[in-house]
C-alpha positions as CSV (number, residue, x, y, z in Angstrom):
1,X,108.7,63.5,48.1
2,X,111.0,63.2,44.9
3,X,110.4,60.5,42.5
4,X,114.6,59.1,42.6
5,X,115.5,57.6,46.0
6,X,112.6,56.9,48.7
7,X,113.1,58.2,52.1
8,X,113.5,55.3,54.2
9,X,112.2,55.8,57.7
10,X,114.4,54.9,60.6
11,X,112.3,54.5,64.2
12,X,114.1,54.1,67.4
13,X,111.6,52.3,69.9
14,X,114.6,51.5,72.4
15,X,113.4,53.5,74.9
16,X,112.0,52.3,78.5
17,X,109.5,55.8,79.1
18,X,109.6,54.9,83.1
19,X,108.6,59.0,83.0
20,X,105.4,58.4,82.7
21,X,104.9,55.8,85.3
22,X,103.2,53.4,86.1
23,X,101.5,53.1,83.3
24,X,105.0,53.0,80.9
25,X,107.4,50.8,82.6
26,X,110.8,49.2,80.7
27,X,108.5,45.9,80.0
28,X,105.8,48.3,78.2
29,X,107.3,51.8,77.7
30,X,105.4,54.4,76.8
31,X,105.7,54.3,72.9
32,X,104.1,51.2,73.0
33,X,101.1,52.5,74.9
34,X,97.9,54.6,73.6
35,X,98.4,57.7,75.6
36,X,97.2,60.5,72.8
37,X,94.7,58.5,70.5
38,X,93.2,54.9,70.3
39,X,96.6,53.9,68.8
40,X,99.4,53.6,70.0
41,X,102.7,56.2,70.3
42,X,104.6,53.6,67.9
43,X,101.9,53.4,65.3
44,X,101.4,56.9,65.0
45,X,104.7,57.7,64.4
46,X,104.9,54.5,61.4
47,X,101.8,56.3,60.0
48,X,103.2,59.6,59.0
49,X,105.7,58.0,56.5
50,X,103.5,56.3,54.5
51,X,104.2,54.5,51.3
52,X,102.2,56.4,49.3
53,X,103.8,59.8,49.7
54,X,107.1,58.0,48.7
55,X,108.4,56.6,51.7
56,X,110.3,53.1,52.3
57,X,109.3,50.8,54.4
58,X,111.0,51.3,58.0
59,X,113.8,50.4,59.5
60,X,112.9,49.8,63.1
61,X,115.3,49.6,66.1
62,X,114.1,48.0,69.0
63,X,114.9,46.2,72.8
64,X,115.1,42.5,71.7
65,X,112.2,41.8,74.8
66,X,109.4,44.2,72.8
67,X,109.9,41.9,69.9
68,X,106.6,41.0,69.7
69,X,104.7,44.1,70.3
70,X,106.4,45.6,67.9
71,X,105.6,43.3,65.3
72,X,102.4,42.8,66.3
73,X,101.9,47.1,66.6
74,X,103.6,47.7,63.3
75,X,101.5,44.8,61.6
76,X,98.4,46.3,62.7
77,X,99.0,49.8,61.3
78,X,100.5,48.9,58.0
79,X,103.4,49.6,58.7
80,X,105.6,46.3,57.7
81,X,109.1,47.1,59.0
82,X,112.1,46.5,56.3
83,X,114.5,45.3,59.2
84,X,113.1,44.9,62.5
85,X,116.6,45.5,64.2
86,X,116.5,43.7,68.0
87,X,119.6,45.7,70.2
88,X,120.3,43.2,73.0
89,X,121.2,46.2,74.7
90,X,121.2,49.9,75.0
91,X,123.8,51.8,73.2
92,X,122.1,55.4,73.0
93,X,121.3,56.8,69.6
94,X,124.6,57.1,67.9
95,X,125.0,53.4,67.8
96,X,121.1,52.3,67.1
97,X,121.5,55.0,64.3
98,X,124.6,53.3,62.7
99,X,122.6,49.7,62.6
100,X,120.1,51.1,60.8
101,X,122.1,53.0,58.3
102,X,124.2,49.9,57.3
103,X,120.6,47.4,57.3
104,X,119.8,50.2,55.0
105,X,122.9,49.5,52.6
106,X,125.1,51.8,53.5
107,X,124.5,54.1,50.5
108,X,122.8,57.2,49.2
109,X,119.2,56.2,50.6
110,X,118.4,59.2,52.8
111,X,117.1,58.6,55.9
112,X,114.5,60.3,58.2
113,X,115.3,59.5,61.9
114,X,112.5,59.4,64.1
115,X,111.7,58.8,68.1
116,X,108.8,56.4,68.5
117,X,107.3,58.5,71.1
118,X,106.6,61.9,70.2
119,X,103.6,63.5,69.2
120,X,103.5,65.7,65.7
121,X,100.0,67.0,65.4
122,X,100.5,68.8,62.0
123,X,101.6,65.8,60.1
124,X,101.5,68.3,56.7
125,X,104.0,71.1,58.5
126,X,106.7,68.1,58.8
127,X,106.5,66.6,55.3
128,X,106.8,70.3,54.0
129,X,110.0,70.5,56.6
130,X,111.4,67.4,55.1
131,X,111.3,68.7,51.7
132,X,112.7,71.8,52.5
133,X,115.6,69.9,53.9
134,X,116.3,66.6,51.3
135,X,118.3,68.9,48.8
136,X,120.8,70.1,51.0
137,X,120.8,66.1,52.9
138,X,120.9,64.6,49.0
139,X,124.1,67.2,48.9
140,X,125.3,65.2,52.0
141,X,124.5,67.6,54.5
142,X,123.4,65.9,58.1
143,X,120.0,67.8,59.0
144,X,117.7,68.1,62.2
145,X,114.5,69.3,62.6
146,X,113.7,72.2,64.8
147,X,111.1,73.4,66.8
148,X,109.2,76.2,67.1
149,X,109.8,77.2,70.8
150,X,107.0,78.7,72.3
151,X,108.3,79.1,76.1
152,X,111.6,79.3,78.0
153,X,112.1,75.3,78.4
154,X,114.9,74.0,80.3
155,X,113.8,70.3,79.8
156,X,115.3,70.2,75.8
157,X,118.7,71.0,74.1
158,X,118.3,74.2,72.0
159,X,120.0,74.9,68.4
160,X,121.1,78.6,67.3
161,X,120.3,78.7,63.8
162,X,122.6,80.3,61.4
163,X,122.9,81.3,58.0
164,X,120.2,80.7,55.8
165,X,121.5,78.0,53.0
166,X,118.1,77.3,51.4
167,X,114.8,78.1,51.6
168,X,113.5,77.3,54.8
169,X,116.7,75.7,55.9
170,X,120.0,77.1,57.8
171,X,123.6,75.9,58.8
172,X,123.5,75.2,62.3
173,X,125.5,77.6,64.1
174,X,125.8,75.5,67.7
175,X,124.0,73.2,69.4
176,X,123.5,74.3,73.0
177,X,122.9,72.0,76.3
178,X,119.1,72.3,78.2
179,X,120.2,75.8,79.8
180,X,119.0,77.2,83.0
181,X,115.9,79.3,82.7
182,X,117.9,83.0,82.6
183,X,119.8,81.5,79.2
184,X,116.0,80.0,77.6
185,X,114.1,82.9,78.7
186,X,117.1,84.8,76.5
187,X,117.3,82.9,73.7
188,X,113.3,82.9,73.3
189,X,113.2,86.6,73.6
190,X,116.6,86.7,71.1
191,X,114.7,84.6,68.6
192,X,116.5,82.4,65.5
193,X,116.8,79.7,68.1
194,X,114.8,76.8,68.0
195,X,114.5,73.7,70.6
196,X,116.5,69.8,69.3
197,X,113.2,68.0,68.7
198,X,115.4,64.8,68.0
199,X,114.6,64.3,64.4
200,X,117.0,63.8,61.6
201,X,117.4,63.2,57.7
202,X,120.5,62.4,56.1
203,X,122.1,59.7,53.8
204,X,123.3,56.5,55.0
205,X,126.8,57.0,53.4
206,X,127.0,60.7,55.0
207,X,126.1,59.4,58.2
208,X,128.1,56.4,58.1
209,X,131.0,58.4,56.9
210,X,130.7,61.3,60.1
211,X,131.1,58.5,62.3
212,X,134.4,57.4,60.8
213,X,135.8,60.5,61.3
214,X,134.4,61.9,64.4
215,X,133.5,58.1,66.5
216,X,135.4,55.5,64.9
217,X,135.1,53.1,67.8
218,X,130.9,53.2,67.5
219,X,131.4,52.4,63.5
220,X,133.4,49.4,64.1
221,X,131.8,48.4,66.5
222,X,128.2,48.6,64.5
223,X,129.8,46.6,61.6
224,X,130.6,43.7,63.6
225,X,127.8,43.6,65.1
226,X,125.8,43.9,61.8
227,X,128.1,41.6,60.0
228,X,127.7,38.4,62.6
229,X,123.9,39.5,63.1
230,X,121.6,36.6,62.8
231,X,118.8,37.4,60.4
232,X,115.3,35.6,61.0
233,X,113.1,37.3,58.3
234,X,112.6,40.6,59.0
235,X,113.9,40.2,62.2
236,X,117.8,41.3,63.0
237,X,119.9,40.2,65.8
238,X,123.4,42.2,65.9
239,X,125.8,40.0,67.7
240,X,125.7,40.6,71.2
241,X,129.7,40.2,72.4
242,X,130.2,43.1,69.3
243,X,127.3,45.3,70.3
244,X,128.4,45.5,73.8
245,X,131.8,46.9,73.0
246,X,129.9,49.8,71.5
247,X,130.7,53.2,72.9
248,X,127.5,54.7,74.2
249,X,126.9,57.9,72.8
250,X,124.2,60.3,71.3
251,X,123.8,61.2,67.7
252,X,124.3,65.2,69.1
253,X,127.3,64.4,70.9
254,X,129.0,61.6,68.3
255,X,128.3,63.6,65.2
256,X,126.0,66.4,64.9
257,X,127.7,68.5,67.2
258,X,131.6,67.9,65.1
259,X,130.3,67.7,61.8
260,X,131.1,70.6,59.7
261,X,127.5,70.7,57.3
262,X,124.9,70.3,59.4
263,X,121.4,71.7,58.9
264,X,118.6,72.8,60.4
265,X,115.0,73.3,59.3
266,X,113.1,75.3,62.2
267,X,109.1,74.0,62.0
268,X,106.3,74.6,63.9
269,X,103.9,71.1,63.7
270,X,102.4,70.8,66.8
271,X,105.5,68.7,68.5
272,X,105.8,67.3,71.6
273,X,108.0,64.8,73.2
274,X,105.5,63.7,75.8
275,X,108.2,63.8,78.4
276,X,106.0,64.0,81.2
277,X,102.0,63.6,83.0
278,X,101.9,67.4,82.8
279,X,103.4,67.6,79.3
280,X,100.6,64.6,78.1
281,X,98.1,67.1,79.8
282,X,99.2,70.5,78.0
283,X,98.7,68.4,74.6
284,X,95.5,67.1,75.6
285,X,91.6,67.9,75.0
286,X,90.4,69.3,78.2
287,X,87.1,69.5,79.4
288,X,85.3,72.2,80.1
289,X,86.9,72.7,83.9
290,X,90.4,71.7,82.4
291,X,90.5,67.9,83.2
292,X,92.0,65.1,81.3
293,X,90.3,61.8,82.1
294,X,89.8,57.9,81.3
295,X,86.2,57.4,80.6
296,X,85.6,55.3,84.0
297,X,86.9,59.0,86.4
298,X,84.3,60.5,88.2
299,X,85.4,64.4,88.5
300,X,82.7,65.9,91.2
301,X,84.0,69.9,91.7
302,X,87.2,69.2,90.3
303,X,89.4,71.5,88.0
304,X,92.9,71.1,85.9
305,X,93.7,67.7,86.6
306,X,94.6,64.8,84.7
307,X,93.8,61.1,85.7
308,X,94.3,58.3,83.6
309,X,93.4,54.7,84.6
310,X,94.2,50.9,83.5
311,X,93.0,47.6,83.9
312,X,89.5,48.8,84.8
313,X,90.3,51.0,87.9
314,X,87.8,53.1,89.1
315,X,89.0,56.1,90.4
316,X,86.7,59.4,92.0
317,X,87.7,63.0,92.5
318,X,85.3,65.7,94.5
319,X,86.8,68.9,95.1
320,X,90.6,68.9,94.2
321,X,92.4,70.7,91.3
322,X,95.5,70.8,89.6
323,X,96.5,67.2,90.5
324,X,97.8,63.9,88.2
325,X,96.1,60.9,89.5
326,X,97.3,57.6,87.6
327,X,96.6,54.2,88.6
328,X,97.5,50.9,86.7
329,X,97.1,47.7,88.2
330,X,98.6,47.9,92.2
331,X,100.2,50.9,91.4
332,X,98.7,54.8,91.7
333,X,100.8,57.6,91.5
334,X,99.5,60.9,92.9
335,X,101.2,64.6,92.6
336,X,100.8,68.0,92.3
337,X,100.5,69.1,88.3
338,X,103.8,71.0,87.7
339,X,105.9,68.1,89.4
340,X,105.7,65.4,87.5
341,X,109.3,65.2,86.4
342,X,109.7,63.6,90.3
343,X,108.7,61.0,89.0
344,X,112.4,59.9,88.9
345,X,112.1,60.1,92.7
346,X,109.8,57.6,92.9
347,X,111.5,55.1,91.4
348,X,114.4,55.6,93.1
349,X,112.6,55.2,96.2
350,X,111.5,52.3,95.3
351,X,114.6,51.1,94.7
352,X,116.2,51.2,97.4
């Protein structure tokens, strides 16, 4: 990291997660649970910026009810947030983006946008990407962070990659909706296109000032709200009656995908979004018959299945594969591997 301005680290922990129910739920979503190591998804991600490799403290956007959590997560993995910014409601990442830029000042700090729930399992590969990119973002380019796709994925937006403009680094040459499999399974077999991990460095100003010019009404809004926020130390409460006036709006639809120098850095660093049971099971350690479990699972003849448990649970398998078995508190959740994106159904179901 360069020795001038530190990267300030911007984590959006908004997110309710109800994909990988029951165990994440909107009053404990899944960054706040320990679903790939002993910590949890939240900590992880505040390790990888630490202060010693020249990053600021963070800037952390969160739902006003996980308050304490946060704190309390945060505290525990030394990671003391700058501004511990409480939304009183969801506004998508456009408008969390623009709180944290002006709590930030508003200026030429650069900062590195990160989910709270993904997984990056060669910490090394992503500093060297960031790097790569803070010339061109010091310049007052916006830049994203690529991934290495290694499979026809509709799930994820895709980026087409463009000319190169530094080392490592390209314009972006359009940003491209998750596709049906015929238009992944060409672009992976067309290569220069990479997957939209979610990821972003860029200054404050340059941020601040694509929003006035491409999504006025989210600026405006974010100012009000920032300028009758009520501050109790770290914590920051952006006024409510403002806030709610906010259009709701992606940082891909609001400005990455109308600005005019945007950049991406394609990077293979082990990435995941965790979207899903089977996608927490791809990323996992497997034993030796291809099972994930929770110490307490008793796997008898069993093969390719993941089963996590809570609260104690005990939970026995003898002669089934490919299956996701979760249980956590009243609730158990059982499916075929390969479907657990119906999870959705479920909840609707339940519903209504």
């Amino acid at each position: 990291m360069p020795d001038s301005t530190p990267i300030v680290p911007v984590i959006l922990s908004g997110g309710s997660g109800t994909r990988l129910w029951p165990m994440s739920r909107p009053e404990r979503p899944k960054q706040l649970l320990a679903l790939v190591a002993e910590e949890t998804m939240l900590q992880l991600t505040a390790r990888r910026t630490p202060a010693d490799r020249g990053y600021a403290a963070p800037i952390v956007v969160a739902n006003a009810s996980h308050a304490q959590d946060v704190e309390e997560q945060l505290a525990l993995a030394g990671a003391e947030p700058s501004a511990l910014i409480l939304e009183p409601m969801g506004r998508n990442t456009a408008p969390a983006i623009a709180l944290a830029a002006l709590a930030a000042g508003g200026g030429a700090s650069p900062l590195l946008v990160m989910p709270s729930d993904h997984v990056i399992a060669d910490v090394p590969a992503f500093h060297a990407a960031i790097a790569a990119a803070l010339p061109l973002v010091e310049a007052g380019w916006l830049a994203t962070f690529g991934i290495t796709p290694d499979r026809p994925e509709t799930g994820y937006g895709w980026i087409k990659a463009g000319e190169p403009i530094g080392p490592g680094v390209h314009r972006v040459e359009r940003f491209v909706e998750k596709p049906p499999r015929d238009k992944a399974e060409a672009m992976l077999e067309a290569g220069g296109h990479v997957w939209n991990g979610g990821i972003f460095l860029f200054r404050a100003d340059a941020y601040l000032e694509a929003l006035a010019q491409h999504a006025p009404g989210i600026l405006t809004a974010a100012r009000e709200a920032m300028d009758k926020a009520v501050r109790e130390g770290a914590r920051v409460l952006p006024d409510a009656a403002a806030f709610a006036l906010c259009p709701s709006e992606s940082i891909d639809y609001a400005v990455m995908e109308t600005s005019e120098q945007v950049a991406v850095v394609p990077v293979t660093m082990g990435w995941s979004d965790v979207g899903s049971w089977d996608a927490l099971h791809e990323i996992s350690d497997c034993d030796t018959r291809g099972n994930v479990c929770s110490d307490d699972v008793i796997a008898i003849d069993t093969e390719n299945c993941l089963v996590r448990t809570a609260s104690g649970r005990r939970v026995a398998l003898v002669g089934v594969k490919d299956l996701i078995v979760v249980a956590d508190g009243d609730d158990v959740l059982i499916l075929p591997r390969g479907r657990s994106q119906e999870v959705k159904r479920i909840l609707e179901a339940m519903k209504g």
